[in-house]
C-alpha positions in Angstrom: 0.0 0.0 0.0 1.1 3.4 -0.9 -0.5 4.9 2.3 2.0 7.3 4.3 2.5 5.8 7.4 2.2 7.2 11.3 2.6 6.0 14.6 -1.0 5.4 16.7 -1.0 4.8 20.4 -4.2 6.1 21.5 -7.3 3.6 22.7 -10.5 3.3 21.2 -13.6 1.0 22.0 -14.0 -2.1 20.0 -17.7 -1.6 17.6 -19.4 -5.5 18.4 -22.7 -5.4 19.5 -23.3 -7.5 22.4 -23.1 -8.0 26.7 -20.2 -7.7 28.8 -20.6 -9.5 32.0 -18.2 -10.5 35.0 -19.5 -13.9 35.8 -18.8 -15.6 39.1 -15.9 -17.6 40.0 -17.0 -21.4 39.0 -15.5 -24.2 41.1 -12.3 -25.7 39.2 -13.9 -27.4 36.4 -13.2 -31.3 36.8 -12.7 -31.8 33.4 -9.8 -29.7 33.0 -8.6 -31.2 36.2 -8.3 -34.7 34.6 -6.5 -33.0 31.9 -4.2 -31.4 33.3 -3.5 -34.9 35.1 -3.5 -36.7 32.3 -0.9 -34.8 30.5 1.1 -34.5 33.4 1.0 -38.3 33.4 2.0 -37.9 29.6 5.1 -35.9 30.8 5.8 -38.5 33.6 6.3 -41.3 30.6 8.9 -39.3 29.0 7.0 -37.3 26.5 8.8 -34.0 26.6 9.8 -31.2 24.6 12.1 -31.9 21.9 11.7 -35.4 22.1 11.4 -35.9 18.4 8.7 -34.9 17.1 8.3 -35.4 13.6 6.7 -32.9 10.8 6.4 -33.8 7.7 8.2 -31.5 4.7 5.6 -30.1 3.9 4.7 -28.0 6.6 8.3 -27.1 7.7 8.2 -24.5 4.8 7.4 -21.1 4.4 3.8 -21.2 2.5 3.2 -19.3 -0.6 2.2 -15.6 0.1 -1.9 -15.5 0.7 -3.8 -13.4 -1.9 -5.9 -10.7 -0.6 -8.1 -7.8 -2.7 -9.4 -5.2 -1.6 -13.4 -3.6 -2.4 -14.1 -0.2 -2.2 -17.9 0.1 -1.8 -17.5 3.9 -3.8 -16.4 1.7 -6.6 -19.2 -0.9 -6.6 -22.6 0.7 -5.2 -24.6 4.3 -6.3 -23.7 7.0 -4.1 -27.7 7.5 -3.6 -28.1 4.1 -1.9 -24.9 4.0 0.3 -26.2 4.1 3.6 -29.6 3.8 3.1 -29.9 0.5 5.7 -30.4 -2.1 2.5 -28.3 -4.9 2.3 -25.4 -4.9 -0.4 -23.2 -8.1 -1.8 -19.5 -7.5 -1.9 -17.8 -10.5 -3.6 -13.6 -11.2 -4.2 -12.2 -12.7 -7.2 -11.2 -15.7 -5.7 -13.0 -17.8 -2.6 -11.6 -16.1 0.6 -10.7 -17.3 4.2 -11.8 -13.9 5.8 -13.0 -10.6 5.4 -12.2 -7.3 7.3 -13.9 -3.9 7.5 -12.4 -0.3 7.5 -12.5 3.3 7.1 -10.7 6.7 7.4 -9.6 7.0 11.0 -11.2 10.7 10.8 -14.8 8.9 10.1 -14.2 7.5 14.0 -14.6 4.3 15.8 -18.9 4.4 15.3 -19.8 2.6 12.8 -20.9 -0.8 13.1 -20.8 -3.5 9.6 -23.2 -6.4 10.0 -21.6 -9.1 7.8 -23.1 -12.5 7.1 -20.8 -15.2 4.5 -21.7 -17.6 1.7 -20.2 -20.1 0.6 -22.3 -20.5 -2.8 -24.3 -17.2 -3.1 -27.6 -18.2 -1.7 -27.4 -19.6 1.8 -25.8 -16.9 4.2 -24.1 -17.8 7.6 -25.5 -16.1 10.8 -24.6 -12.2 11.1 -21.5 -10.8 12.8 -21.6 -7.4 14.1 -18.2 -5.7 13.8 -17.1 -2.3 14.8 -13.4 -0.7 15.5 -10.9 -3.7 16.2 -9.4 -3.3 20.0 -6.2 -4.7 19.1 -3.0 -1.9 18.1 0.1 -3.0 16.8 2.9 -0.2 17.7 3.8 1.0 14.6 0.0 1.6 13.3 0.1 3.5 10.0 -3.1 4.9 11.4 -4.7 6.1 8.5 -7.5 4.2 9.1 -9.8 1.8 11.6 -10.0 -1.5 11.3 -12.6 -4.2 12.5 -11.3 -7.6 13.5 -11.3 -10.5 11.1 -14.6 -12.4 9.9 -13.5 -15.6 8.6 -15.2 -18.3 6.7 -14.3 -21.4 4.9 -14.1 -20.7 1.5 -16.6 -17.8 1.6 -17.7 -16.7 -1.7 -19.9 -13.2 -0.9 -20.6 -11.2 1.6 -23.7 -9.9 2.4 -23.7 -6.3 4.5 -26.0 -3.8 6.2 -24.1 -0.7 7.5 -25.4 0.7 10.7 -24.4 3.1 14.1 -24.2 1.8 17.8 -27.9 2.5 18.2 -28.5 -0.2 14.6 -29.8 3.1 12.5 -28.8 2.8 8.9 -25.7 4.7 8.6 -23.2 5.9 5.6 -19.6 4.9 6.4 -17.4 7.3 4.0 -14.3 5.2 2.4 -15.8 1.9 3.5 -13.4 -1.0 2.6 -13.3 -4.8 2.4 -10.2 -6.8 2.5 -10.8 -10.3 1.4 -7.9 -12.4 2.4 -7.2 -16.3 0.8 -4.9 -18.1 3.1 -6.0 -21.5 2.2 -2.6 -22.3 0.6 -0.1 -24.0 3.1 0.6 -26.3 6.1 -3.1 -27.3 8.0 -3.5 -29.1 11.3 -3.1 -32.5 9.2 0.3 -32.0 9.1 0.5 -32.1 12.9 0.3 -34.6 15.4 -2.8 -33.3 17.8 -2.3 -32.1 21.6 1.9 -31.7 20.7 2.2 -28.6 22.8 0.2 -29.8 25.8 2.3 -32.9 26.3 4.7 -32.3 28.9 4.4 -28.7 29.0 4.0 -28.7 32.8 7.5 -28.4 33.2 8.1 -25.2 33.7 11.8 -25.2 33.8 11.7 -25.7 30.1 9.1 -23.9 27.4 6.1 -25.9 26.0 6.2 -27.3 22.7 5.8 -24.4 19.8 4.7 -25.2 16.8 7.1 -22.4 14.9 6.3 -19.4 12.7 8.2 -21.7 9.8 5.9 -24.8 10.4 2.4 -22.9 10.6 3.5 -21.0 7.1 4.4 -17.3 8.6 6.0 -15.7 5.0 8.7 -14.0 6.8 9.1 -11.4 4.2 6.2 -9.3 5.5 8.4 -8.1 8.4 10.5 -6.4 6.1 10.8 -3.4 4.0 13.8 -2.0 2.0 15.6 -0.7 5.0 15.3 -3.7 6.9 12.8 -4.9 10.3 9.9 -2.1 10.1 8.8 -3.4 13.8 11.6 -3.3 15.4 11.6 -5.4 18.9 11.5 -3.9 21.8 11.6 -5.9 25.1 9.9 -5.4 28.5 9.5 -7.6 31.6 6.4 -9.3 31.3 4.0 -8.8 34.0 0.4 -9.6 32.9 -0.9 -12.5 30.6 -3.6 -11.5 28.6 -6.4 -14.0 27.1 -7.7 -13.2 23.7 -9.5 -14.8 21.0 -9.4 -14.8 17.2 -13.2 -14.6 16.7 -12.9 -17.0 13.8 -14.5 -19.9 13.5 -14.4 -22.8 15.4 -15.0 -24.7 12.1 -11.7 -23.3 10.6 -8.5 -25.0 10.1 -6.3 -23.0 12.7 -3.2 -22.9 10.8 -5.6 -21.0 8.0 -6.8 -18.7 10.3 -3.2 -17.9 11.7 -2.2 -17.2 8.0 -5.2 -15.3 7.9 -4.5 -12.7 11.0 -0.8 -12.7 10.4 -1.5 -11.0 7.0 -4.0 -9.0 8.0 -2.0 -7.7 10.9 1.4 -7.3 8.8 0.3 -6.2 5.4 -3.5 -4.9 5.5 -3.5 -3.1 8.6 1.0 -2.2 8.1 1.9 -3.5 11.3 4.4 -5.6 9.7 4.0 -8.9 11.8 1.4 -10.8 13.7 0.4 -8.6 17.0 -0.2 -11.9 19.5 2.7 -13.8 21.3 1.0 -16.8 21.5 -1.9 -18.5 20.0 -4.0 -22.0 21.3 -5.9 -24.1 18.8 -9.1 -26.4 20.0 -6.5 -29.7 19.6 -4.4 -28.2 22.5 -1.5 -26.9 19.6 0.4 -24.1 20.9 2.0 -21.8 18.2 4.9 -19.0 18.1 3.3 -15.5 17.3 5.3 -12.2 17.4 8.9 -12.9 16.4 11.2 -12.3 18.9 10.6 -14.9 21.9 9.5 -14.2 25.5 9.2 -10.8 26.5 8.8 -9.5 23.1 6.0 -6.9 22.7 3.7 -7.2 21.4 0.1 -5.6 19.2 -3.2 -6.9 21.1 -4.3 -4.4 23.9 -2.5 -0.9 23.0 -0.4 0.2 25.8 -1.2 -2.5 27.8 0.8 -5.4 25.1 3.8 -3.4 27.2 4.5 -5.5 30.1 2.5 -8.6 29.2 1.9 -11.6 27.0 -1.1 -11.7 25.1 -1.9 -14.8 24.1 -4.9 -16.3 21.8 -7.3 -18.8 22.0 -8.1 -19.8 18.2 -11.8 -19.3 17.6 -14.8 -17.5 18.9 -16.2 -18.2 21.9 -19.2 -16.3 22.7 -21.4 -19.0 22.7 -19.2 -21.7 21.9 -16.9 -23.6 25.1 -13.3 -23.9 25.0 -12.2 -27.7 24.6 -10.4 -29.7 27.6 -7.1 -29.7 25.1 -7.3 -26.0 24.5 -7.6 -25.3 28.2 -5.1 -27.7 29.2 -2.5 -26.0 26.7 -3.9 -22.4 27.6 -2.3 -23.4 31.0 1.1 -24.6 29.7 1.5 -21.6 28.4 0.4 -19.6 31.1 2.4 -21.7 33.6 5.5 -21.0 30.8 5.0 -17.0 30.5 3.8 -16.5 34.4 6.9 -18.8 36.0 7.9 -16.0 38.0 4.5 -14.1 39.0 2.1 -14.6 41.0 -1.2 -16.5 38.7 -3.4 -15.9 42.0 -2.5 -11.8 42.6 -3.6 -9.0 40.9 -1.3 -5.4 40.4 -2.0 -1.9 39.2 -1.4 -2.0 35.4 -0.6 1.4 33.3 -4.5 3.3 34.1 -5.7 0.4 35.0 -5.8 -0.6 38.5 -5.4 -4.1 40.2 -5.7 -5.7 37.2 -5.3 -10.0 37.6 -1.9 -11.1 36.6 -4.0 -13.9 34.1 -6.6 -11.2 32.9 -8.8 -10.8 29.6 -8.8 -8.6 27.2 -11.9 -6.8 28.0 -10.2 -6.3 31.7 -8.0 -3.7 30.1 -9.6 -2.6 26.5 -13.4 -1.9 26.2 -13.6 -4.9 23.9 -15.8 -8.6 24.7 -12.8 -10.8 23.9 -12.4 -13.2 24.8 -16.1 -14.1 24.4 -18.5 -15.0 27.3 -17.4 -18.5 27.5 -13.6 -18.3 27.7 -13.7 -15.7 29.9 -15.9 -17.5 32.5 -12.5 -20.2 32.2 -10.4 -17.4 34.0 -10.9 -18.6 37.4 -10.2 -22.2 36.3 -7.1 -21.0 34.2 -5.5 -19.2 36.9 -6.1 -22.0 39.9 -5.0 -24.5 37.5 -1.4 -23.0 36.6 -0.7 -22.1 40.6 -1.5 -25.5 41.1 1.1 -26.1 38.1 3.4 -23.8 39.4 3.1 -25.4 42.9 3.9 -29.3 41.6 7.3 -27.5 39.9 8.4 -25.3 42.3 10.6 -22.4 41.3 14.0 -23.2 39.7 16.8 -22.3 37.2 14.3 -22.0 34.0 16.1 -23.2 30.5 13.8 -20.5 28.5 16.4 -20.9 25.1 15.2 -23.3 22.5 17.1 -24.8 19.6 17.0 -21.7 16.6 17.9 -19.1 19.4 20.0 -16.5 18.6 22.1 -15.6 21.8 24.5 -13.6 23.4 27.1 -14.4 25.9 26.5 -12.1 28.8 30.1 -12.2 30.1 33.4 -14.3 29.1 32.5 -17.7 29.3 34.7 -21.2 28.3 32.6 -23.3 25.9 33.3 -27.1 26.1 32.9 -30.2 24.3 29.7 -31.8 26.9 27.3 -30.3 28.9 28.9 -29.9 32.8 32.2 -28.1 34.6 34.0 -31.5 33.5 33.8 -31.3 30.3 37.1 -30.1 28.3 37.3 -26.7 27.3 37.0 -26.0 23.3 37.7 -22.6 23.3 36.8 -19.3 25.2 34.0 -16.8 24.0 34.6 -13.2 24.7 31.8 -11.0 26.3 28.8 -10.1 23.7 29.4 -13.0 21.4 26.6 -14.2 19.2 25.5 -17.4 18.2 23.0 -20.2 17.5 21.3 -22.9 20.1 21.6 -26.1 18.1 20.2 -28.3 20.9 19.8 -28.2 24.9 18.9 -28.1 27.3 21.2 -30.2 29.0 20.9 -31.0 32.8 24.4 -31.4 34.2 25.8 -30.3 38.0 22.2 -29.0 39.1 22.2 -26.3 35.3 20.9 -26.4 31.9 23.5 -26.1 29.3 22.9 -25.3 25.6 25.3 -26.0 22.4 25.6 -23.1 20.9 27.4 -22.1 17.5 29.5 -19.1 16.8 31.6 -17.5 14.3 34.6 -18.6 17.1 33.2 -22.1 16.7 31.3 -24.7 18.6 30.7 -25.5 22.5 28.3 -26.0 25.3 27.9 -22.8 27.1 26.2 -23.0 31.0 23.0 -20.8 30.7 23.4 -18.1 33.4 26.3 -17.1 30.9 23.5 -16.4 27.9 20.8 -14.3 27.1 18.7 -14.4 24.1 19.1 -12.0 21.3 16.6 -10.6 18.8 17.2 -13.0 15.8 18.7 -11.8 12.7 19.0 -13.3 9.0 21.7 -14.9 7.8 24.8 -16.8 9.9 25.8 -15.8 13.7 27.9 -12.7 14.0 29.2 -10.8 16.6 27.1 -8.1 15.9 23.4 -8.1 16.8 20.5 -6.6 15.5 19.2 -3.4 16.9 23.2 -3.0 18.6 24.2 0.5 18.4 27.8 0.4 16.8 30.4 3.2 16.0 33.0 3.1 13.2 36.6 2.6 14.6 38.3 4.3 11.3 36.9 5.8 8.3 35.5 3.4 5.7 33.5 3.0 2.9 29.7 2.5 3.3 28.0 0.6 0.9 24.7 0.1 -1.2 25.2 -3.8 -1.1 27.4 -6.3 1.0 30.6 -6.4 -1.0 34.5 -4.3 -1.5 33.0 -4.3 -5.2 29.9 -2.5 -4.5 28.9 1.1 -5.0 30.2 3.0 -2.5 27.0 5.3 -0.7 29.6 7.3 1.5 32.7 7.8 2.8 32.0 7.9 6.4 34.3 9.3 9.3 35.7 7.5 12.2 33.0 7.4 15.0 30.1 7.8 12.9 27.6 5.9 14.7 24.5 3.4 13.3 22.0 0.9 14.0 22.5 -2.6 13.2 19.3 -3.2 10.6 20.4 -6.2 9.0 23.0 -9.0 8.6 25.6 -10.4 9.1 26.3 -11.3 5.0 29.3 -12.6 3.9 31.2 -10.9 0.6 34.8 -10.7 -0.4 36.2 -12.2 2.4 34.4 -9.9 5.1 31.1 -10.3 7.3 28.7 -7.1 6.4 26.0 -5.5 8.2 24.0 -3.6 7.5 23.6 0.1 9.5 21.3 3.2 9.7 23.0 6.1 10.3 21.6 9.8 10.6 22.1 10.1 6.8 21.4 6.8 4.8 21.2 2.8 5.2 24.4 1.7 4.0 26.4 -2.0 4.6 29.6 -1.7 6.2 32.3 -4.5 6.7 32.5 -5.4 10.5 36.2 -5.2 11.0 35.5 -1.6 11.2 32.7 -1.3 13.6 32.5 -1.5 17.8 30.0 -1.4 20.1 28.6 2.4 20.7 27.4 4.1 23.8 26.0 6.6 21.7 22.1 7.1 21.4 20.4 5.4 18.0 20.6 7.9 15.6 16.9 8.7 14.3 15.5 7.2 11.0 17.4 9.3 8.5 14.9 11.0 5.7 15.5 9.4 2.3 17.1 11.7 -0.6 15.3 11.9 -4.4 16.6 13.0 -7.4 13.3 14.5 -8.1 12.8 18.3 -8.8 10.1 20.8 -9.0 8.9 21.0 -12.6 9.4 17.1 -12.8 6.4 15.1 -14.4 5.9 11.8 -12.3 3.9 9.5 -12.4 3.0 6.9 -8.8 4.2 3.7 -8.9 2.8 2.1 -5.7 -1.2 3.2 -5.1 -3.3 4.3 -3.7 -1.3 7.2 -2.2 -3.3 10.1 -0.1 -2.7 13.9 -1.0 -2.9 15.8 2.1 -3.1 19.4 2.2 0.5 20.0 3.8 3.1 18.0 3.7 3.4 15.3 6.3 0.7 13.2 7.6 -1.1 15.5 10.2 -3.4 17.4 8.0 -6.6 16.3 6.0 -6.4 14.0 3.1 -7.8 16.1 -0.2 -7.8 13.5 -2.3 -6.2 9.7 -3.6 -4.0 9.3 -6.6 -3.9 5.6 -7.7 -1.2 3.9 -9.6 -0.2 5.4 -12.4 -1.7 8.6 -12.2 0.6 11.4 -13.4 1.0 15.0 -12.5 3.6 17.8 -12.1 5.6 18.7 -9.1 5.1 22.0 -8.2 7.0 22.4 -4.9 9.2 21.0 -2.6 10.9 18.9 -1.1 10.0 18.8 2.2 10.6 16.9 4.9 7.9 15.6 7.6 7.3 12.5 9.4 10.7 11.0 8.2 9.6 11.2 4.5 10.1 13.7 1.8 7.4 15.5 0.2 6.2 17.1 -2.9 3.2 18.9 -4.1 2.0 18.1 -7.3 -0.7 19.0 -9.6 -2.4 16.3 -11.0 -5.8 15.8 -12.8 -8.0 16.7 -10.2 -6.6 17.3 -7.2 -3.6 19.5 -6.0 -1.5 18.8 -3.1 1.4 17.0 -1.0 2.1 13.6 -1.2 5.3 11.9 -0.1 8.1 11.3 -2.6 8.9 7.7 -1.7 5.7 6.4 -4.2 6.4 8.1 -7.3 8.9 8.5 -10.1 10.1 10.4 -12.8 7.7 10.2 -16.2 7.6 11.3 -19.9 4.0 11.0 -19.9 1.7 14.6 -19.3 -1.0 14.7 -17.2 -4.0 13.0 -19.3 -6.8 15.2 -21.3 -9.5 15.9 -19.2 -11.8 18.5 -21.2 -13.2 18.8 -24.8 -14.5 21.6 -26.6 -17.6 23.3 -25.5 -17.1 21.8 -21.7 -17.6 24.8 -18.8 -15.3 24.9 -16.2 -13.9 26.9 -12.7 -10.9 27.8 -12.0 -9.8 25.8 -8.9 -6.6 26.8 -7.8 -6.0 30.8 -8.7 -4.6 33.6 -9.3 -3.4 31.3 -12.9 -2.0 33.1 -16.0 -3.9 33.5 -19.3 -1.6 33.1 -22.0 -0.9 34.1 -25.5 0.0 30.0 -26.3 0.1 26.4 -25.2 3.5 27.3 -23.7 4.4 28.3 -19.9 6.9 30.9 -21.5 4.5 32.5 -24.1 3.1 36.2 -22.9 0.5 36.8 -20.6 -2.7 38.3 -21.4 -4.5 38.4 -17.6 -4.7 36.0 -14.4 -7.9 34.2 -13.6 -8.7 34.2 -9.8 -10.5 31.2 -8.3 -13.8 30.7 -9.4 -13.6 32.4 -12.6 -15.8 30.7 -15.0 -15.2 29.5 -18.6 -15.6 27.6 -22.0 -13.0 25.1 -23.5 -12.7 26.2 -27.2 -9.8 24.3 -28.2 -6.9 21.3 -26.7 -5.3 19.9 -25.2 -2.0 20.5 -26.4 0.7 19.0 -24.9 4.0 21.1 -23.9 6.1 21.0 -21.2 4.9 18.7 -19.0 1.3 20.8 -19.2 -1.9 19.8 -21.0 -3.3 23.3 -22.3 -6.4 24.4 -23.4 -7.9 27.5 -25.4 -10.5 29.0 -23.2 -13.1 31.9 -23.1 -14.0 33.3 -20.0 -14.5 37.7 -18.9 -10.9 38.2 -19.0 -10.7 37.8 -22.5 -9.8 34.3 -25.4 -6.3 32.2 -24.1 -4.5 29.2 -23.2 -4.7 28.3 -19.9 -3.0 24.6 -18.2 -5.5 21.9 -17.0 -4.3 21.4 -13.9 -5.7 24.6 -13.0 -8.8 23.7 -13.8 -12.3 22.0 -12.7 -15.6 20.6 -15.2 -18.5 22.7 -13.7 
């Protein structure tokens, strides 16, 4: 999407219709007790994590990328009956997995879309009522609101009334769908059932994940040219949140993972999945936000800092969670809430003495995570202190095998897990590597092998902490580490001495690791932001900085004023000023073309230009278009009327922005097209007749009446 982005931290309500109730604390459900036995019984056999489990090729790949279109209601339905309370049918050009609702955020968080799906054009599903989504990822483009997800299997229309909170009809200016297909890649068939659950009760060691790789997360969404849009940013967590998805029970949960993760990243800009952790019905548990434990997250606003929120998979309003998702919900719990108290409750950013396990609607104004999962609380909480309680508190392995770590301090690696072991070789403070298997029990500690670009070992955990992964090999250089150069040196559009060189940058110049480590001509490269560019830069010559992050440097053009350009990436708002804090005039789509007619200027860490197009005039940011032969397309003929629209604009002898001037038309002057266009420098002219006198007068200028 061509859409300029911004950040959005504020709260807003979530639009479903419906109750909110606090239902009383039921005794611990014996069902779920017997689970939880059961499974702990499962763990007492030896069935543990990392005890080779087997998936199958298939679904330990990255999945195809999911097709999604978008359908403007403008484009499909007469402006006279938009908003009139009759139903409409929206339909994609493919069968879809889910469906999502939204608007201009300066329309406001009222509106309410009933939806209902069909999967053959006739027989419609029940309706959902959705309204502004609850959730916020932390780097919102916040251009506009978004409703959660409606998901079907295999939908093939939609069915819509558009109405306020009181169920009036209402018109919802800008009203969008986005149909999203995520049928293609791994499904629950590819998994044994209840993994995750199986001795996940040991808390000194995480629950079985099925990973981002295995459930088909296309990792590519993350990124952007300059690297990790979302960059991770860590914080203590202490509150566990319960969600739910609010798809359907009936769904294939690996589907409707595919499904959020893509509407979170790429629809709504967030650039990854907003949950930490999500459950399925068959007591899977699956790896949401990259980044591991204590990542934050994008499911309550302020409140993801400082907790975990994790999913159940499904809508449970009327519908009970299963004994395997409840059982797993605990693992997980247990896992993320090791060190807190599941039983206590603690002030919470506004909120005060909020539960340590709480639900969303605890801390939003939201009904996730539906009636019936929500009356689990109580049984969710007494179960994991009673988890907690059978595996009292210990050293907790929390690395698993793919980690990327860091050595907190000098530390000996050696050939077997234990003090006994030989010594291989010694890793300095700050090193980086891989987990390739642990843990490993031995004199009363886990130990992990881990593999560096000094070599191979078993480290003692205390001695590691994990790092934010990066692409790529281990380096000794992390991602998101502030570095310095030691000497001057060359930065670099690409990893590699034979590469264009971007700059010639002094000694002490300081960056942000963005990228890497890739190797080239005999040198690890990373890639760095500095104030100025993003450049790659060989590591000999960079050290760890105790300088702040320089700020995300504004991107240089080679356009000019005068330019004709054309936008390559639609649809791309024109806003009255430049920068993203004033209204939006008007939407230029790809491959409209138009004229610069000022700037650059910089706002919001972009550059922007006004340009003149067709019919609109204003600032849009430089980073969508490009540099064009074409003019600005005919948009008169003879004997059409017209205003002026943006005056005082000359009157002139010729088609030509040199020729003389015979007067200046002032806004709202009206006229008659007598002759044109005619193309000429960059302009589309036009002879016109108005009081001022007979002249040629540019397009762009001007408005049909």
């Amino acid at each position: 999407m061509g859409l300029a982005r911004r950040d959005r931290s504020y709260s807003r309500p979530f639009g479903r219709t419906g109750g909110i109730f606090a239902p009383e604390s039921p005794e611990i459900s014996r069902r779920v007790v017997l689970k939880a036995s059961a499974l702990l019984a499962a763990l007492a056999t030896g069935t543990v994590f990392g005890g080779g489990r087997v998936v199958s090729h298939a679904a330990a790949q990255e999945s195809a990328p999911v097709s999604s279109f978008e359908w403007v209601e403008s484009d499909y339905i007469s402006a006279d009956l938009i908003g009139t309370g009759n139903s409409f049918i929206a339909e994609a050009p493919f069968l879809f997995s889910s469906v999502g609702a939204s608007w201009p955020v300066d329309v406001g968080d009222w509106p309410v879309v009933l939806i209902e799906v069909s999967t053959d054009g006739v027989n419609y599903s029940e309706t959902f009522s959705v309204g502004a989504s609850s959730e916020s990822g932390l780097v919102d483009p916040g251009e506009r609101i978004f409703s959660p997800l409606v998901c079907a299997t295999q939908g093939a229309t939609l069915r819509y009334r558009t109405v306020d909170g009181a169920g009036n009809p209402a018109f919802i200016p800008g009203l969008t769908f986005t149909f999203i297909d995520s049928s293609n890649g791994p499904s629950v068939g590819d998994f044994p059932q209840s993994i995750a659950a199986k001795g996940a009760y040991d808390v000194s060691v995480p629950p079985a994940l099925i990973s981002r790789l295995e459930w088909g997360a296309v990792e590519s969404y993350r990124f952007e040219e300059d690297g990790e849009w979302w960059l991770k940013e860590y914080q203590f967590v202490e509150h566990a949140i319960v969600h739910h998805s609010e798809t359907p029970n009936s769904q294939d949960p690996l589907e409707a993972i595919r499904s959020i993760y893509y509407y979170h990243a790429v629809t709504r800009g967030w650039h990854d999945i907003g949950y930490n952790y999500l459950v399925d019905k068959y007591g899977n548990i699956y790896e949401g936000r990259a980044g591991g434990r204590n990542v934050v997250g994008g499911h309550a606003y302020e409140y993801a800092h400082g907790s975990s929120g994790i999913c159940f998979i499904g809508e449970f309003f009327d519908d009970e969670v299963t004994e395997e998702a409840l059982a797993s919900m605990v693992a997980i719990l247990a896992w993320t809430c090791r060190d807190l108290d599941p039983l206590g409750q603690r002030d919470f950013h506004s909120e005060t003495q909020v539960p340590t396990i709480c639900a969303h609607r605890d801390v939003n104004l939201s009904t996730c995570p539906g009636d019936k999962a929500y009356a689990e609380l109580p049984t969710l909480r007494a179960l994991v202190a009673q988890t907690l309680a059978n595996f009292p508190a210990g050293v907790a392995a929390d690395l698993i095998v793919g980690d990327q770590v860091r050595t907190v301090v000098g530390t000996p690696a050696r050939d077997d897990a234990g003090f006994a072991a030989p010594q291989t070789l010694e890793l300095p403070e700050y090193a980086v590597g891989i987990v390739m298997a642990g843990p490993v029990f031995a004199d009363g500690l886990p130990w992990y092998l881990i593999s560096t670009d000094y070599g191979r070992g078993w480290v003692e955990y205390s001695a590691l902490f994990r790092d934010p992964p990066i692409g790529g090999t281990s380096g000794i250089f992390g991602l998101e580490d502030i570095v310095e150069l030691t000497e001057s040196a060359n930065l670099r559009n690409r990893p590699g001495a034979q590469s264009e060189v971007a700059e010639h940058a002094p000694a002490g110049t300081v960056g942000l690791i963005v990228a890497g480590p890739e190797d080239a001509d005999g040198y690890r490269w990373y890639r760095v932001m500095t104030r100025e560019r993003f450049a790659w830069v060989a590591s000999t010559y960079l050290t760890w900085s105790t300088q702040p992050a320089p700020d995300r440097p504004i991107p240089t053009t080679d356009l000019f004023v005068g330019d004709s350009v054309r936008v390559f990436d639609g649809p791309l708002q024109v806003h009255r000023t430049p920068g993203l804090g004033d209204d939006v005039i008007g939407i230029l789509q790809t491959g409209d073309v138009g004229i610069l007619t000022a700037g650059p200027e910089a706002a919001d860490n972009q550059l922007w230009f006004e340009i003149r197009a067709t019919l609109v005039t204003g600032w849009i940011s430089a980073a969508y278009i490009e540099r064009t032969n074409a003019t600005i397309p005919a948009n008169f003929g003879p004997g059409d009327t017209f205003t002026v629209t943006d005056g005082p604009v000359n009157l002139r002898e010729a088609p030509d922005a040199d020729a003389g001037i015979l007067a200046q038309l002032e806004t709202g002057e009206p006229g008659a097209i007598l002759a044109g266009p005619v193309d000429a420098g960059g302009y589309s002219w036009y002879q016109v007749e108005t009081s001022q006198g007979v002249g040629w007068v540019a397009g762009v200028y001007l408005t049909l009446q």
